[in-house]
Biopython code that builds the backbone (N, CA, C, O; Angstrom):
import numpy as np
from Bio.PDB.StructureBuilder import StructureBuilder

atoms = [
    (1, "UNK", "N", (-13.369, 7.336, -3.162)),
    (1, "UNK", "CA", (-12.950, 7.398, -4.543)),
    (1, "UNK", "C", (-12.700, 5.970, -5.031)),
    (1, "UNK", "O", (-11.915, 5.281, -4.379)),
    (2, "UNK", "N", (-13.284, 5.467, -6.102)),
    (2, "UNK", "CA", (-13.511, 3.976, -6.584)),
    (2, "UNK", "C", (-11.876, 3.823, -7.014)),
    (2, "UNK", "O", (-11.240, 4.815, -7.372)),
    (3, "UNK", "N", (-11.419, 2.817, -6.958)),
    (3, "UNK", "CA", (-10.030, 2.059, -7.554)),
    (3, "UNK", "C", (-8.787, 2.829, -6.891)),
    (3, "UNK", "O", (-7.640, 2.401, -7.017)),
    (4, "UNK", "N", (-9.111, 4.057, -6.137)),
    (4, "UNK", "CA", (-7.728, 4.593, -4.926)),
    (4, "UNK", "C", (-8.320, 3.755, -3.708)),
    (4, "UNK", "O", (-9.450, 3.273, -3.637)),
    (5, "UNK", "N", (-7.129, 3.682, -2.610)),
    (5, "UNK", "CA", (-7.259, 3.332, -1.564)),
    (5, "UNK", "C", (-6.297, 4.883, -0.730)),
    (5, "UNK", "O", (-5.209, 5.252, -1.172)),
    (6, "UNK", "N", (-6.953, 5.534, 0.411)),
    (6, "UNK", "CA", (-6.176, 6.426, 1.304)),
    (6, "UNK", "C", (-5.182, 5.662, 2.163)),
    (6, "UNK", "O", (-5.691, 4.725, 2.777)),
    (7, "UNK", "N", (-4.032, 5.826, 2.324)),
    (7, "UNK", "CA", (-3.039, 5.150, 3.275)),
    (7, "UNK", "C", (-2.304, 6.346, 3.819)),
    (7, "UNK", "O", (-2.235, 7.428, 3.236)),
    (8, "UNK", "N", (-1.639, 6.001, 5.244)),
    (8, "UNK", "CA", (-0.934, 7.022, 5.388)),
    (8, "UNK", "C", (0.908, 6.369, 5.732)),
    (8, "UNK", "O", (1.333, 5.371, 6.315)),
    (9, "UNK", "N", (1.588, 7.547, 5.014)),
    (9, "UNK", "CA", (3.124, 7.238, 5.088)),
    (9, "UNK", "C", (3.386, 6.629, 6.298)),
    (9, "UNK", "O", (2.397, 6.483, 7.016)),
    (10, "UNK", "N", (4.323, 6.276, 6.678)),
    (10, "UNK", "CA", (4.885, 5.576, 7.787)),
    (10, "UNK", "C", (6.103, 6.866, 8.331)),
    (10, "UNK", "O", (6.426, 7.422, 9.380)),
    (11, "UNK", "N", (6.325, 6.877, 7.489)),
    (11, "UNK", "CA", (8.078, 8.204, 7.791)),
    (11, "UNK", "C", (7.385, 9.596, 8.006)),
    (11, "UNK", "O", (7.742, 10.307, 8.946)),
    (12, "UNK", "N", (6.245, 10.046, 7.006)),
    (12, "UNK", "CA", (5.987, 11.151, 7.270)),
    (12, "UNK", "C", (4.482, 11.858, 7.589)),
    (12, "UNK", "O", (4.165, 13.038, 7.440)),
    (13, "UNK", "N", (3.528, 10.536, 8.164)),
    (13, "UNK", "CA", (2.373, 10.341, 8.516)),
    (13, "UNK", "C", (1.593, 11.712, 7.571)),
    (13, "UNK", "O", (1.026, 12.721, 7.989)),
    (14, "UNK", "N", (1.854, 11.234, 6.155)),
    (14, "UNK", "CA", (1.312, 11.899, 5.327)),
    (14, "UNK", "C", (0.242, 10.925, 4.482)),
    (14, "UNK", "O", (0.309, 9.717, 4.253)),
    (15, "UNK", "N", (-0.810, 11.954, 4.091)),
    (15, "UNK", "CA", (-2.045, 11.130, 3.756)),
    (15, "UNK", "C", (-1.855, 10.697, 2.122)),
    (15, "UNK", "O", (-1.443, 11.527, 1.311)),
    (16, "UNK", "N", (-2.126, 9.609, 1.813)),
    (16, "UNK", "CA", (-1.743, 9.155, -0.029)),
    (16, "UNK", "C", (-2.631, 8.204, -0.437)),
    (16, "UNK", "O", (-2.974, 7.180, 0.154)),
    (17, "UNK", "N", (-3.205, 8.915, -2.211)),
    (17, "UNK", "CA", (-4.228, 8.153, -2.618)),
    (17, "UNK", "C", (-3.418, 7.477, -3.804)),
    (17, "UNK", "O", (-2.974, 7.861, -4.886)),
    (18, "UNK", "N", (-3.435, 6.145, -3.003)),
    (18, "UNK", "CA", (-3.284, 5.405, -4.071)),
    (18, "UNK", "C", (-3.908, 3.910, -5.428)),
    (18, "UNK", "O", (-4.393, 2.837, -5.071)),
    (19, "UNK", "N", (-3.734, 4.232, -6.530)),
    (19, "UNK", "CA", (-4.022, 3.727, -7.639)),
    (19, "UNK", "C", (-4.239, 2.108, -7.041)),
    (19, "UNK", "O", (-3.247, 1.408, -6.835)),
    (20, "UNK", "N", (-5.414, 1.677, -6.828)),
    (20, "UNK", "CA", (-5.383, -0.025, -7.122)),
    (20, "UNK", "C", (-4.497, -0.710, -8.086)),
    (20, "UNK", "O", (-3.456, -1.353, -7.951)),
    (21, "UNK", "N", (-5.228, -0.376, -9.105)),
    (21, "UNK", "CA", (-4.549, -0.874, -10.642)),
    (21, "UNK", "C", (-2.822, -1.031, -10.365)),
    (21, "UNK", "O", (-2.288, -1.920, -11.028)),
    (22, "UNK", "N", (-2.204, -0.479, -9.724)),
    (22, "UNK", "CA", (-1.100, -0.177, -9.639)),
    (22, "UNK", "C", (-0.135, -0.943, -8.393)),
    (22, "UNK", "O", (1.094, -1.013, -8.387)),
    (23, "UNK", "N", (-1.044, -1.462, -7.402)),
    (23, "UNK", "CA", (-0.157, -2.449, -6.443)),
    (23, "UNK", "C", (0.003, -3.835, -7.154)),
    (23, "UNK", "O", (-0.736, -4.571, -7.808)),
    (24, "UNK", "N", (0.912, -3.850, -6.856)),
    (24, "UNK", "CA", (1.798, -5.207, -7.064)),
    (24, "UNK", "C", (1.805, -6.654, -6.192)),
    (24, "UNK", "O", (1.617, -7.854, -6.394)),
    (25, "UNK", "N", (2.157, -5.707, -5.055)),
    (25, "UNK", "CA", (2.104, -6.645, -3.785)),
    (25, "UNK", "C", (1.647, -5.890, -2.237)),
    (25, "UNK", "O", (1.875, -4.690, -2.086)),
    (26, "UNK", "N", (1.218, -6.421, -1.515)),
    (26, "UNK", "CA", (1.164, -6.175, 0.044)),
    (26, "UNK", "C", (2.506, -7.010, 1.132)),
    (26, "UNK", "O", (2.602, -8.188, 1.477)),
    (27, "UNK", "N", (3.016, -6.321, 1.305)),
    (27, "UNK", "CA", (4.151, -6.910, 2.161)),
    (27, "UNK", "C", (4.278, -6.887, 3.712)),
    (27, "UNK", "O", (5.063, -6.014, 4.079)),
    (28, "UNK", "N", (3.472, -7.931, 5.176)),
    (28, "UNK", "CA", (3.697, -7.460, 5.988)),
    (28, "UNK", "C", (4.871, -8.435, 6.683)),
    (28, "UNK", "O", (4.889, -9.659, 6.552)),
    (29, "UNK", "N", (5.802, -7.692, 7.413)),
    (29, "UNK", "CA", (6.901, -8.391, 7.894)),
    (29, "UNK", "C", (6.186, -9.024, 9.577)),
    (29, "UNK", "O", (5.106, -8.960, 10.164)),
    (30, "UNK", "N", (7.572, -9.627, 9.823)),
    (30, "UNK", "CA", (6.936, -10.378, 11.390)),
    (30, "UNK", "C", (6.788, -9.700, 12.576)),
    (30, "UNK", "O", (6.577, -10.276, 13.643)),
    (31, "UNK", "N", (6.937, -7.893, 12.386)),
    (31, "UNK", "CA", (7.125, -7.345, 13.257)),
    (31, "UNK", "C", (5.781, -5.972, 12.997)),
    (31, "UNK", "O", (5.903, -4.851, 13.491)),
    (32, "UNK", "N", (4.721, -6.352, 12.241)),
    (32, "UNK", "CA", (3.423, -5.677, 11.350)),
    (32, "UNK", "C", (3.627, -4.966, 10.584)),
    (32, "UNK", "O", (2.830, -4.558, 9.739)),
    (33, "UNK", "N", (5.178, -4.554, 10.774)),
    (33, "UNK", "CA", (5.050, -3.531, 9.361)),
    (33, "UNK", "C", (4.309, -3.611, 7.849)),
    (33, "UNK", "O", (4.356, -4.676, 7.234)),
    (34, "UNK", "N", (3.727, -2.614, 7.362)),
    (34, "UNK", "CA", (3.243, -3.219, 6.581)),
    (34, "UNK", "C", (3.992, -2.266, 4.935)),
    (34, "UNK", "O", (3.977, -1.037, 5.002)),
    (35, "UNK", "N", (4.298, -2.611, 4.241)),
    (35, "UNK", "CA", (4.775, -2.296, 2.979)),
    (35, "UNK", "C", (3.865, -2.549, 1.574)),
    (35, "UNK", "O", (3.162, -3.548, 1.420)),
    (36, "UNK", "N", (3.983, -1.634, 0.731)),
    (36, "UNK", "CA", (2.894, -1.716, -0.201)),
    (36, "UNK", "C", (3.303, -1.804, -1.687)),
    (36, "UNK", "O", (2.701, -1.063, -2.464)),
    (37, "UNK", "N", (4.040, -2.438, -2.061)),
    (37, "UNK", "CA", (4.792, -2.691, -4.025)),
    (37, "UNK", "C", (3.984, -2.134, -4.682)),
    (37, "UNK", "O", (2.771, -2.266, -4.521)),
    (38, "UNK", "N", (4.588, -1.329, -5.638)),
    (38, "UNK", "CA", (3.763, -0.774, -6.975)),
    (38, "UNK", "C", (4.793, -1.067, -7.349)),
    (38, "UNK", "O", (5.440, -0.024, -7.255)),
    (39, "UNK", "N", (5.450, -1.849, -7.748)),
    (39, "UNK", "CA", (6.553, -2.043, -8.784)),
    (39, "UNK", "C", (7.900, -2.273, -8.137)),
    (39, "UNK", "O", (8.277, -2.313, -6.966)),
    (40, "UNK", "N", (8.828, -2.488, -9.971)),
    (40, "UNK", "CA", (10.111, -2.413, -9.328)),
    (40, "UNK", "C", (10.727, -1.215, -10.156)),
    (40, "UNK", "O", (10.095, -0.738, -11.098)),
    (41, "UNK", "N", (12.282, -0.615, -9.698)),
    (41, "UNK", "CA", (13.109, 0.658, -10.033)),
    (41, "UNK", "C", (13.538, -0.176, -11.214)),
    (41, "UNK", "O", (13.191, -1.272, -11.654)),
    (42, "UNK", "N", (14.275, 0.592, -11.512)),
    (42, "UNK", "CA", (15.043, 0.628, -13.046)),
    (42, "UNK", "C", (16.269, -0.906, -12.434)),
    (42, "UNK", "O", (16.756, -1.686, -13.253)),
    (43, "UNK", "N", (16.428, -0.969, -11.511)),
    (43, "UNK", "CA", (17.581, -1.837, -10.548)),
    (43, "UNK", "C", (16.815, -3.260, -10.132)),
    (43, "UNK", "O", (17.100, -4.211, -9.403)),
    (44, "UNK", "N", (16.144, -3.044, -10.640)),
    (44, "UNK", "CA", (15.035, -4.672, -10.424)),
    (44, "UNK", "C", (14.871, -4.055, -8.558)),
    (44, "UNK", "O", (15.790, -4.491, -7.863)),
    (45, "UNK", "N", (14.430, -3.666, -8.227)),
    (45, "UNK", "CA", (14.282, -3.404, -6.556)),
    (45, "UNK", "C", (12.990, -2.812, -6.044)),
    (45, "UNK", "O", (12.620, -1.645, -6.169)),
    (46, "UNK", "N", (12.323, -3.877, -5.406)),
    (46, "UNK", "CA", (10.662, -3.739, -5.036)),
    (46, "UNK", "C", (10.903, -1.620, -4.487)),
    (46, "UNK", "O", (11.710, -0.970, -3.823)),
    (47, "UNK", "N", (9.617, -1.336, -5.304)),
    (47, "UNK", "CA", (9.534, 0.379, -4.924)),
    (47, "UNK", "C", (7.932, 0.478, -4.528)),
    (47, "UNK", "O", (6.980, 0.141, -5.231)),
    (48, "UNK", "N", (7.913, 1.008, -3.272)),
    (48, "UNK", "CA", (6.566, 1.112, -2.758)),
    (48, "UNK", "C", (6.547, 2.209, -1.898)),
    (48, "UNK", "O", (7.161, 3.236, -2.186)),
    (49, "UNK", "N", (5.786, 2.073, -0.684)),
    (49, "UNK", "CA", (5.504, 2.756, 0.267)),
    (49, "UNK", "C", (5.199, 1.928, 1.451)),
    (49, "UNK", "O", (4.363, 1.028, 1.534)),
    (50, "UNK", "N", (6.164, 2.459, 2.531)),
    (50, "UNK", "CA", (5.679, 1.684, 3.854)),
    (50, "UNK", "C", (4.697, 2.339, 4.727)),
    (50, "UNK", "O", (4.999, 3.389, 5.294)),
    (51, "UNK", "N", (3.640, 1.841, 4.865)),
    (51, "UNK", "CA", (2.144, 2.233, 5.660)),
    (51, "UNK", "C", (2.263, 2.250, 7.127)),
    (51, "UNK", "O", (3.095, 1.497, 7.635)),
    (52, "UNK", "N", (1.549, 3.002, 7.869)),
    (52, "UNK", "CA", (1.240, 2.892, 8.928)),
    (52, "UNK", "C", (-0.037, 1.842, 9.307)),
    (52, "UNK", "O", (-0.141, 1.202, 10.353)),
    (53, "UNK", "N", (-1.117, 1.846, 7.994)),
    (53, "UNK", "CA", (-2.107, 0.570, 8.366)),
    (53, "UNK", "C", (-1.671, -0.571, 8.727)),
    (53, "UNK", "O", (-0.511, -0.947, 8.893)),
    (54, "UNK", "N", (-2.939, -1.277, 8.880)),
    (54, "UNK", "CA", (-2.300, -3.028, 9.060)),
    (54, "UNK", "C", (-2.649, -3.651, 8.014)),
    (54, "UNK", "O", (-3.531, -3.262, 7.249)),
    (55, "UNK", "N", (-1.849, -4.893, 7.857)),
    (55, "UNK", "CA", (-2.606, -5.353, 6.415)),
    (55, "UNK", "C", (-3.952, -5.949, 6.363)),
    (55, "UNK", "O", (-4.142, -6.359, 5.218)),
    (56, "UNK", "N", (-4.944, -6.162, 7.112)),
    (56, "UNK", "CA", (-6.021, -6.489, 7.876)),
    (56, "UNK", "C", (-6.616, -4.936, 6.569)),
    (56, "UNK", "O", (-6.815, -5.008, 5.356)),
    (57, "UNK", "N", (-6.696, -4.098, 7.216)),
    (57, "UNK", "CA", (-7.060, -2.604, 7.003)),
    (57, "UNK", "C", (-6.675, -2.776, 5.582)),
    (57, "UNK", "O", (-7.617, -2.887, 4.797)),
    (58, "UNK", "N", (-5.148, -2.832, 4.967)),
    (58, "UNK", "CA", (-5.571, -2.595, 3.407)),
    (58, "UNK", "C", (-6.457, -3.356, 2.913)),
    (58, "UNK", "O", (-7.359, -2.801, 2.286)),
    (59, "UNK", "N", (-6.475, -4.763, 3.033)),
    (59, "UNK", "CA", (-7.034, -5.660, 2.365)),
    (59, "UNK", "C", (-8.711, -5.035, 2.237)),
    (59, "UNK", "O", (-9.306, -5.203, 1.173)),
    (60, "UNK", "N", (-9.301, -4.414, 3.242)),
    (60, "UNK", "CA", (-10.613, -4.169, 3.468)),
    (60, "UNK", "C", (-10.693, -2.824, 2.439)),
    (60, "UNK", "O", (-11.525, -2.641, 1.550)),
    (61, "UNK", "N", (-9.440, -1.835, 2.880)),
    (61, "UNK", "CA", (-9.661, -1.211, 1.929)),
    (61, "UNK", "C", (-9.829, -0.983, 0.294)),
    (61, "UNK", "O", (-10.451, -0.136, -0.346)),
    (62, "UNK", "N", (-8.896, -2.255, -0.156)),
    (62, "UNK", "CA", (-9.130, -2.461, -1.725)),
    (62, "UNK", "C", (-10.355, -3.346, -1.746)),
    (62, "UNK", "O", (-11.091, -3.243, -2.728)),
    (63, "UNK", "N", (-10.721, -4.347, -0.629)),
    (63, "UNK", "CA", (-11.851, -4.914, -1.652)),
    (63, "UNK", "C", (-13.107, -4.032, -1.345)),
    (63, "UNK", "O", (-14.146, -4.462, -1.846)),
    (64, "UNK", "N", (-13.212, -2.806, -0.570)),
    (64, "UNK", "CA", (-14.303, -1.782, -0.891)),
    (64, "UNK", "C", (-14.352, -1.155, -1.729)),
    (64, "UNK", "O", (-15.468, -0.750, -2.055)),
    (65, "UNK", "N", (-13.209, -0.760, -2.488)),
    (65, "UNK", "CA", (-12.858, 0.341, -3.571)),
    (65, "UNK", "C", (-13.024, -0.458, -5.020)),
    (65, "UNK", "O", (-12.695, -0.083, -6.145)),
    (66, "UNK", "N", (-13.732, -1.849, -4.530)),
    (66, "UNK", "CA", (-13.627, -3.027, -5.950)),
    (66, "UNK", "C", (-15.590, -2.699, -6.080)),
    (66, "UNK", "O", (-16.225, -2.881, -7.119)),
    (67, "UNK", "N", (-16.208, -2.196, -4.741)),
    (67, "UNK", "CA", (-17.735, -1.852, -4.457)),
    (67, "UNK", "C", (-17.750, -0.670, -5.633)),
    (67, "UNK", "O", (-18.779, -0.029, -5.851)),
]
sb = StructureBuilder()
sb.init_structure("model")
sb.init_model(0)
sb.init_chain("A")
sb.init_seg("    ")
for serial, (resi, resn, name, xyz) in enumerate(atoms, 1):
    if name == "N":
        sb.init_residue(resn, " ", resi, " ")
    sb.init_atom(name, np.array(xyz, "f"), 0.0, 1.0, " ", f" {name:<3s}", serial, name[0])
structure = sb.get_structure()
């Protein structure tokens, strides 16, 4: 599907299509986690989803979904 990328939850190894247009940021910490920004809450506070991919893997996945 052009401009979603499939990721899966981290907490509830549930499958999610999400909006390109709509990430903000890619966040991986020093330990691979990888975290995904679509924004911030009403509280100024980064709101995303933490992935089970690597960020290796998203990156490939949005610039295919740019094909």
């Amino acid at each position: 599907m052009k401009s979603f990328i499939e990721v899966t939850d981290f907490d509830g190894e549930m499958k999610v299509l999400l909006p390109v247009s709509k990430i903000t940021a890619i966040v991986c910490d020093d330990d691979g986690s990888v975290f995904v920004e679509l924004g911030l809450n009403n509280k100024g506070d980064s709101s995303g989803l933490l992935i089970m991919e690597s960020y290796g893997e998203i990156k490939e996945k949005i610039k295919e979904s740019e094909v």
